[in-house]
C-alpha atoms as one frame of an Amber mdcrd trajectory, in Angstrom:
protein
 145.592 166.786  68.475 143.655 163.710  69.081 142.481 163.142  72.682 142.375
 159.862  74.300 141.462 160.522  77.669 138.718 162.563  77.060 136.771 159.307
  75.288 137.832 157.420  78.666 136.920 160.060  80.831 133.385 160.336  79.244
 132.789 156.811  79.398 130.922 156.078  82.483 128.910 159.579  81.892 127.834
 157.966  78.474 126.864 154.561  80.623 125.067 156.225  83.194 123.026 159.088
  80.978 121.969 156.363  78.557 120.733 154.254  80.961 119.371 156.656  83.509
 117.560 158.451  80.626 115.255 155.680  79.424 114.607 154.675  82.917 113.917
 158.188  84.374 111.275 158.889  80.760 110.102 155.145  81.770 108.934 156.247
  85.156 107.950 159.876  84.567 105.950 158.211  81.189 103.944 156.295  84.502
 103.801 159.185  86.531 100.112 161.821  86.405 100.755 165.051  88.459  97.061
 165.084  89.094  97.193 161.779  91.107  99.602 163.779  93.623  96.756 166.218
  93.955  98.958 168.547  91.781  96.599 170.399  89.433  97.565 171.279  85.847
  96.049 171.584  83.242  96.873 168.735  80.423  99.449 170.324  78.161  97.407
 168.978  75.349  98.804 171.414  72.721 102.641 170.016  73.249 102.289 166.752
  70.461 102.327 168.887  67.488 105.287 170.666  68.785 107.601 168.183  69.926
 106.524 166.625  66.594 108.013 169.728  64.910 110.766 169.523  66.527 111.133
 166.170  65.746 110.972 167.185  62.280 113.223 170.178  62.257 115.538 167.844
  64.004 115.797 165.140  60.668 116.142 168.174  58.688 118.648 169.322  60.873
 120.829 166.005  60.904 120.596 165.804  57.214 122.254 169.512  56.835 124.920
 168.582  58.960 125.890 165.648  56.672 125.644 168.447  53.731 128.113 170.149
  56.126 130.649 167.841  56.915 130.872 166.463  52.944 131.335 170.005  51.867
 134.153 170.462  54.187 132.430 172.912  56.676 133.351 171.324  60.090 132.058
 174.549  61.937 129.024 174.495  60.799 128.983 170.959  60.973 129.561 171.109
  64.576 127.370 173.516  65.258 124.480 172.077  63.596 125.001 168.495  65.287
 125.199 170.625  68.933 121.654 171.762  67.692 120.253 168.465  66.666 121.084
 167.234  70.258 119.260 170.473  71.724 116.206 169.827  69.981 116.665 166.332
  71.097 116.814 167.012  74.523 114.035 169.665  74.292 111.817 167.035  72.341
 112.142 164.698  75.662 111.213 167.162  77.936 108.109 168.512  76.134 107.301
 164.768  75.889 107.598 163.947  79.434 105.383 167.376  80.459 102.944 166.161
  77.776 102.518 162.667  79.668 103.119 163.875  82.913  99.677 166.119  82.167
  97.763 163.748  79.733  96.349 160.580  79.340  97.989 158.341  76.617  95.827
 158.388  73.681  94.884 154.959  71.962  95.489 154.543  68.212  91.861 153.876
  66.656  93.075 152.502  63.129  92.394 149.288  62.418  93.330 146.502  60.160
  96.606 146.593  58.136  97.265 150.185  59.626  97.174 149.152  63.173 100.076
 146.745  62.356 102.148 149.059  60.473 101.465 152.396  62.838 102.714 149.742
  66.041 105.390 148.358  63.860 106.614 151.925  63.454 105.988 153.016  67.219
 107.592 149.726  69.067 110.985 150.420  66.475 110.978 154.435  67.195 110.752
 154.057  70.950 113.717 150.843  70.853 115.966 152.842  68.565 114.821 155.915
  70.705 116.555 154.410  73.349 119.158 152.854  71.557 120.340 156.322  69.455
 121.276 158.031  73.145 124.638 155.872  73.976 125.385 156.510  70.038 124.976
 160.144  69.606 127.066 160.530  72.759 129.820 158.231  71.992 129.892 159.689
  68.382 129.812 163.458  69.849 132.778 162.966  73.331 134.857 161.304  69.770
 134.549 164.463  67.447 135.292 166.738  70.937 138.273 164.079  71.443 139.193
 165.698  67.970 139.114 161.305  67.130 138.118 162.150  63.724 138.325 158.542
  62.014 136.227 156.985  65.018 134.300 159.418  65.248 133.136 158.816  61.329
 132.872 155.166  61.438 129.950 155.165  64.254 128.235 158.377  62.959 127.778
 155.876  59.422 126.073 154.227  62.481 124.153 156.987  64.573 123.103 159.258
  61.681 120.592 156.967  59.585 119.492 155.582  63.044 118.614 159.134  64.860
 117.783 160.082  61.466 114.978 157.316  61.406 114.323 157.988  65.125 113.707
 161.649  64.246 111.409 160.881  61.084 109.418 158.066  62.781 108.990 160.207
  65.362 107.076 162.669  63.135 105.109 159.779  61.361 103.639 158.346  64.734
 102.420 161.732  65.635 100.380 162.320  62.175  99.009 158.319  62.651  97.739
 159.560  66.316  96.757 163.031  66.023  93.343 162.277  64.657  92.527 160.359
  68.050  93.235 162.928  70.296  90.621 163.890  72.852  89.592 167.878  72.119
C-alpha cells in the first residue's frame, strides 16, 4: 500500500538535512581543532580510507541495480540502506580528516591540473546536489511509491554513482602530494 503522507511528512526533513549538511561540512571543512588549542594528532591515514569507501560505495550502488533488475527487492533494499551508510561514514571520516589536517595542494600541472579541478569542482557540486536526491528517492521506496520512486533513482543512481567514482579518482590525482 502506497503511502502518501509519509513523502509529505519527510519533506521538510529532506529540506533541512540537505541544506544543513553542506553548510555544517562547509564550516567544519574551515574549522582546525588545533587553533582551539585542542591537540590531535592529524588523522593523516583517513584519505585512503574514505577513498575506499568511496569505492566500495560505486560498487555497492551498481549491485543494487543488479538487484532490483533481477527482481530481488530485499536485497535491493538492503544494499541501497548500505550505500547511504558508507555515505554517511565517508562524510564523517572526511570532516575528522580536515578537522586534523591541512588541505593538501594538487602539484600537477598543465593539461592535468585542468582536468583533476574539472573533476573536483563537479564531485563536490554533485556531492552536494546527490543528498536531497538519495533522500527523496529513499522516503519514496519506504512510501512503498514504487513508480516515483524509479523515475528519480534513473536520476540519483548515475549521479551518486559518478559522485562515488569521482570521489575515488580525486583521491589517486592527490595522494602523491601528501605531506609524510
Amino acid at each position: 500500500m502506497e503511502d502518501h503522507s509519509l513523502e509529505k511528512k519527510f519533506s521538510k526533513f529532506i529540506i533541512a538535512v540537505s541544506i544543513i549538511i553542506p553548510v555544517v561540512v562547509g564550516i567544519l571543512f574551515g574549522i582546525k581543532l588545533k587553533d582551539f588549542g585542542i591537540n590531535v594528532e592529524p588523522l593523516s591515514f583517513l584519505p585512503p580510507i574514505y577513498a575506499t569507501t568511496n569505492g566500495i560505495t560505486a560498487i555497492v550502488l551498481v549491485l543494487a541495480v543488479f538487484a532490483i533488475k533481477n527482481g530481488k527487492q530485499k536485497l535491493h533494499e538492503r544494499l541501497m540502506t548500505f550505500a547511504i551508510a558508507l555515505s554517511v561514514a565517508f562524510l564523517v571520516m572526511y570532516v575528522a580528516y580536515h578537522m586534523t589536517s591541512d588541505s593538501t595542494k594538487f602539484g600537477g600541472e598543465g593539461v592535468i591540473r585542468y582536468v583533476y579541478f574539472f573533476i573536483l569542482i563537479t564531485h563536490i557540486l554533485l556531492s552536494i546536489a546527490i543528498i536531497p536526491l538519495v533522500l527523496i528517492t529513499y522516503v519514496r521506496a519506504l512510501a512503498k511509491r514504487f513508480d516515483r520512486h524509479r523515475k528519480i533513482a534513473r536520476i540519483t543512481f548515475p549521479l551518486w554513482l559518478y559522485v562515488a567514482v569521482t570521489g575515488v579518482v580525486v583521491y589517486l590525482m592527490i595522494s602523491p602530494y601528501y605531506a609524510n
